[in-house]
C-alpha positions as CSV (number, residue, x, y, z in Angstrom):
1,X,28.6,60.3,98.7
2,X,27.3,56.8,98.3
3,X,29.6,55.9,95.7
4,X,32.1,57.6,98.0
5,X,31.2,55.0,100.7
6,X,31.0,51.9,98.6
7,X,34.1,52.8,96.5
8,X,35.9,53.1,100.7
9,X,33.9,49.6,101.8
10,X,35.6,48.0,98.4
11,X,38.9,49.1,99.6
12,X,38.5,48.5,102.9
13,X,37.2,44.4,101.6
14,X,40.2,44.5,99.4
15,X,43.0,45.0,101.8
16,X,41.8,43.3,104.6
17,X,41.6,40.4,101.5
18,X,45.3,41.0,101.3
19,X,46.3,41.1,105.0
20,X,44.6,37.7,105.2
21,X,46.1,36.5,102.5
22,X,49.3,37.6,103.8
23,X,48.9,35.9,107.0
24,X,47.6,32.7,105.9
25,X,50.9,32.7,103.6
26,X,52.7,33.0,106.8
27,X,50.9,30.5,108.8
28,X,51.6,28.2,105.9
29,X,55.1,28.7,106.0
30,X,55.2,28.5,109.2
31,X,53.8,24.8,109.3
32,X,55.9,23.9,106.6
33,X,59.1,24.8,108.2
34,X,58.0,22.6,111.9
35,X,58.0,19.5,109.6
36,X,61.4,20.4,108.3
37,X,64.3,18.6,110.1
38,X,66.5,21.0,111.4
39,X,70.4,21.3,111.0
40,X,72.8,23.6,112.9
41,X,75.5,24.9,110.7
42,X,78.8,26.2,111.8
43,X,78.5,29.4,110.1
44,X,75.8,31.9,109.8
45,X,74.5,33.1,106.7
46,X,72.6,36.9,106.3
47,X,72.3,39.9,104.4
48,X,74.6,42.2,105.2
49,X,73.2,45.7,106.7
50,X,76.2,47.7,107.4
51,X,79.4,49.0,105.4
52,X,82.0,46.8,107.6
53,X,80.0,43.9,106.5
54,X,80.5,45.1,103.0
55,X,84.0,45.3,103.8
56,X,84.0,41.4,105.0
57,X,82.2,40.3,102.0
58,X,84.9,42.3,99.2
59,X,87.9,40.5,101.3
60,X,86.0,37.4,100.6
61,X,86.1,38.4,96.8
62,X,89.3,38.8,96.5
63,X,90.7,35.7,97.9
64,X,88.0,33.6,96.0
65,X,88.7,35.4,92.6
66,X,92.8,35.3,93.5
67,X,92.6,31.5,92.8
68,X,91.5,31.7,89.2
69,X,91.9,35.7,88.4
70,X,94.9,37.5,90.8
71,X,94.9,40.1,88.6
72,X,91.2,41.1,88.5
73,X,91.0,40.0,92.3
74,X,93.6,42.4,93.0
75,X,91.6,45.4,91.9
76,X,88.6,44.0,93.2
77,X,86.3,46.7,95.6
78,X,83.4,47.8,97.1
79,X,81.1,48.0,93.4
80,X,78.7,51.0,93.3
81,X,75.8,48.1,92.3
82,X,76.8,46.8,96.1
83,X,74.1,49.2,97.2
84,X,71.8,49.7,94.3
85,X,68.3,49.3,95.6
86,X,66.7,45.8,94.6
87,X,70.1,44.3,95.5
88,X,71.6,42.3,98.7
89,X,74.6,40.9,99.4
90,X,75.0,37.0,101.5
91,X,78.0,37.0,104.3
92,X,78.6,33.8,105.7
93,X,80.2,34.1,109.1
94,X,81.9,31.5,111.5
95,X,80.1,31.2,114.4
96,X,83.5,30.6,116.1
97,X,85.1,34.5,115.4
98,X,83.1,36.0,112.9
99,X,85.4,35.2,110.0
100,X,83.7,35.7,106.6
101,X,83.6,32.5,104.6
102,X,81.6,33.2,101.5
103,X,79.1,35.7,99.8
104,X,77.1,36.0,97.1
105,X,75.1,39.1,95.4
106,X,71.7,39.4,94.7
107,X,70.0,41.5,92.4
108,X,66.8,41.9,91.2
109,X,65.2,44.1,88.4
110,X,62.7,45.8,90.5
111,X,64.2,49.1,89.7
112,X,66.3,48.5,86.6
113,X,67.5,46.0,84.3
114,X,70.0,42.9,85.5
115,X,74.0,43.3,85.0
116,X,73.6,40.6,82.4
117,X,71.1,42.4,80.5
118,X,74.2,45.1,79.7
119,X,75.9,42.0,78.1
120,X,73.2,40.6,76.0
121,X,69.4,40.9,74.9
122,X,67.6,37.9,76.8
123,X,65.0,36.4,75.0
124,X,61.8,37.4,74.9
125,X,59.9,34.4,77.6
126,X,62.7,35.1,80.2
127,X,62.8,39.3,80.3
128,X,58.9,40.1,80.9
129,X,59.0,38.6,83.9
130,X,60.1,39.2,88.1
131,X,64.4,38.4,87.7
132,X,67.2,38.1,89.9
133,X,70.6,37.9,88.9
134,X,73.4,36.2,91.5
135,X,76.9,37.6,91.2
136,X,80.3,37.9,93.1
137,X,79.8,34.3,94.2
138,X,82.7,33.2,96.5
139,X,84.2,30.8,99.1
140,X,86.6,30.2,101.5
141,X,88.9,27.2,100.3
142,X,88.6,23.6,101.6
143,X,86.0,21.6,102.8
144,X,84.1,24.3,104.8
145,X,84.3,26.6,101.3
146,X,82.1,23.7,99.8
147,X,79.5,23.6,102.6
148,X,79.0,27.2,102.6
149,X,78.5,27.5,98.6
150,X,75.7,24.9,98.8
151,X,74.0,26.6,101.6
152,X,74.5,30.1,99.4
153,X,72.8,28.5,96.9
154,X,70.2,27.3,98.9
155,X,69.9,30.7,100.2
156,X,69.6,32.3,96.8
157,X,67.1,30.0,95.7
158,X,64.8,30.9,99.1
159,X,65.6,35.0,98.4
160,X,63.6,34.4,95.2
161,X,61.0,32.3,96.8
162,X,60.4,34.8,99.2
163,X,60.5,38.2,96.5
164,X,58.1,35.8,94.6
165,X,61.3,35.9,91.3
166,X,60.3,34.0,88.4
167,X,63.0,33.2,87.2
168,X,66.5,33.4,88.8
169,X,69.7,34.5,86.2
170,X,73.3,33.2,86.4
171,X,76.4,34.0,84.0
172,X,79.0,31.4,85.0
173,X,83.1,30.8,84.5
174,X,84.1,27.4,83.9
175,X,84.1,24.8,85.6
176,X,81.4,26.3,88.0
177,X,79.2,26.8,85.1
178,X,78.7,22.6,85.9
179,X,77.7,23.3,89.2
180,X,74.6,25.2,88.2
181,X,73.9,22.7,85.3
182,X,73.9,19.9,88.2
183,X,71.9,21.9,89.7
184,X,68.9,22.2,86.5
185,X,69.9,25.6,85.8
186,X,69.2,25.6,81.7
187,X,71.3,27.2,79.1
188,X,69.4,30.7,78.2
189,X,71.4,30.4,74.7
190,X,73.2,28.0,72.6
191,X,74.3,24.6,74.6
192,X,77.1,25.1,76.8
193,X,77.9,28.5,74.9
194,X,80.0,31.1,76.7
195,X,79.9,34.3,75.4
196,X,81.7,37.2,76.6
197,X,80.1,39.4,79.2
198,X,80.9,43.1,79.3
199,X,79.4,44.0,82.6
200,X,82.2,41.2,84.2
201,X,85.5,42.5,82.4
202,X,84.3,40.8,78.8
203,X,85.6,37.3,80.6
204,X,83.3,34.4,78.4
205,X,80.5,33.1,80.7
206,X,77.7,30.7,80.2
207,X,73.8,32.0,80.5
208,X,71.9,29.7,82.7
209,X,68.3,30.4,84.1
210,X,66.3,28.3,86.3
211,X,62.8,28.7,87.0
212,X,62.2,29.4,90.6
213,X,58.4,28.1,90.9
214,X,58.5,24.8,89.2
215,X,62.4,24.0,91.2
216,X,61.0,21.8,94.0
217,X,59.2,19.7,91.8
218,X,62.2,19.6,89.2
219,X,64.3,18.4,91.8
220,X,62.4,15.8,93.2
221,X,60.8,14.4,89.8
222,X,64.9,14.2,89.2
223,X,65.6,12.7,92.0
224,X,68.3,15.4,93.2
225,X,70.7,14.3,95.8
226,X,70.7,17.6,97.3
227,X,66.4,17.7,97.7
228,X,66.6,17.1,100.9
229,X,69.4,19.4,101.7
230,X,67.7,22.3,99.9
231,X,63.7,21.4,100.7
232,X,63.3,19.2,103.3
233,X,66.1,20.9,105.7
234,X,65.2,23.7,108.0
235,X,68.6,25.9,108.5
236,X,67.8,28.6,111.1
237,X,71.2,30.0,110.2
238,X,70.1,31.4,107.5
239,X,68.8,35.1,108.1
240,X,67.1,36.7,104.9
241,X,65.6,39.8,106.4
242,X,65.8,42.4,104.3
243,X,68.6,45.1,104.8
244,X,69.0,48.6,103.2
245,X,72.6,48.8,102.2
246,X,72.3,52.3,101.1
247,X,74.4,54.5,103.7
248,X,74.5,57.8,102.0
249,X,72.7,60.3,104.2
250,X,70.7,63.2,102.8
251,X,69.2,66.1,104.9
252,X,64.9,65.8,105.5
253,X,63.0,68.7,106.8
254,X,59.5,69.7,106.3
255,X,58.4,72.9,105.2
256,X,55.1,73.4,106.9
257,X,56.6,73.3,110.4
258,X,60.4,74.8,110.1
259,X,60.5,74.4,114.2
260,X,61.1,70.8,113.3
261,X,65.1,69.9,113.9
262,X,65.9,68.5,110.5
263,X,66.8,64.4,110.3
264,X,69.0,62.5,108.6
265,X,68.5,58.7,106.9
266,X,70.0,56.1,105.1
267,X,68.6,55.7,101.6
């Protein structure tokens, strides 16, 4: 019984360690984001928590992908992986009427391996660790397309911040495979190779990775036009609670107490 009581006053120690821990995090971020100049955007950007935003973030697809790929674009859907757990989806929205203007998929490989991983073995330093992979990246045309891609980026690069990623994963088309080179993103293979990737219709994409932790400092040692932008910026239009995009509905009761109306939930 004593060992009983000790082993339940170490657990007792241990999370109220954690919940500390997790709210001195969140004090800390808190006082980091009051020193950050803010900046209204036009557009919103969040993750998408309901099939007709799924919808809005598809059309987006196919319009970005009908500039370089009309046929793929064409055929272009809702993807089962759209709903895998350990994956979100980015809609930006005009503030004006709700328009969608870009998106961006985010997966992780909390629950199973990245797309990419279908396409090639990653090397040993970059699989071991917490990943996210960003896929289905696109934009509306024009200036306001350009905008919103930066801020998508910026938002990808907080998602992994804030699910603690090590090391976030691109596969990239030329020429945006420049973009993510401008912005440090690191070849994973051979310099400036593009191999062809399975799990994207065998199209030849580069491997880039970019180390989440050590980004801040990368960009400002560099000197990074966008550092401010990215770091220094506070964009309240960007909305990264979580979502659960799952809306299949399966049938819950409980066995011990059959009185009890039966339930149903999104997974």
């Amino acid at each position: 019984m004593e060992q009983l009581n000790q082993a339940g006053q170490s657990s007792v120690f241990r999370n109220g360690h954690i919940e500390h821990g997790k709210r001195a995090e969140r004090l800390e971020l808190a006082a980091v984001q009051a020193l950050k100049k803010p900046e209204s955007m036009p557009f919103t950007i969040r993750i998408v928590s309901a099939d007709h935003d799924l919808q809005k973030a598809v059309q987006v697809r196919r319009v970005a992908y009908g500039r370089h790929l009309p046929a793929f674009a064409e055929k272009m859907a809702v993807e089962a992986c759209d709903r895998d757990p350990g994956t979100v989806i980015l809609l930006a929205e005009s503030k004006l009427d709700g328009a969608p203007l870009g998106t961006m998929r985010i997966q992780t490989n909390e629950y199973a391996p990245l797309g990419v991983q279908g396409s090639v073995e990653l090397p040993a330093w970059l699989k071991s660790g917490r990943l996210a992979e960003a896929t289905r990246l696109g934009v509306a045309g024009g200036t306001i397309g350009r905008v919103v891609k930066m801020m998508l980026f910026k938002s990808l690069f907080l998602y992994c911040e804030q699910q603690q990623i090590d090391w976030t994963v691109i596969t990239a088309r030329s020429p945006l495979d420049r973009e993510y080179e401008a912005m440090l993103f690191e070849d994973v293979f051979g310099y400036r190779q593009f191999i062809p990737m399975a799990h994207v219709g065998n199209l030849p994409h580069r491997v880039l990775a970019g180390e989440v932790g050590v980004a801040r400092r990368r960009w400002e040692e560099a000197k990074h036009p966008l550092f401010q932008f990215v770091f220094q910026t506070h964009h309240a239009d960007i909305d990264l609670r979580a979502a659960d995009l799952s809306f299949e509905r399966e049938t819950v009761g409980c066995p011990e107490a059959p009185q009890v109306a039966q339930v149903a939930y999104g997974r």
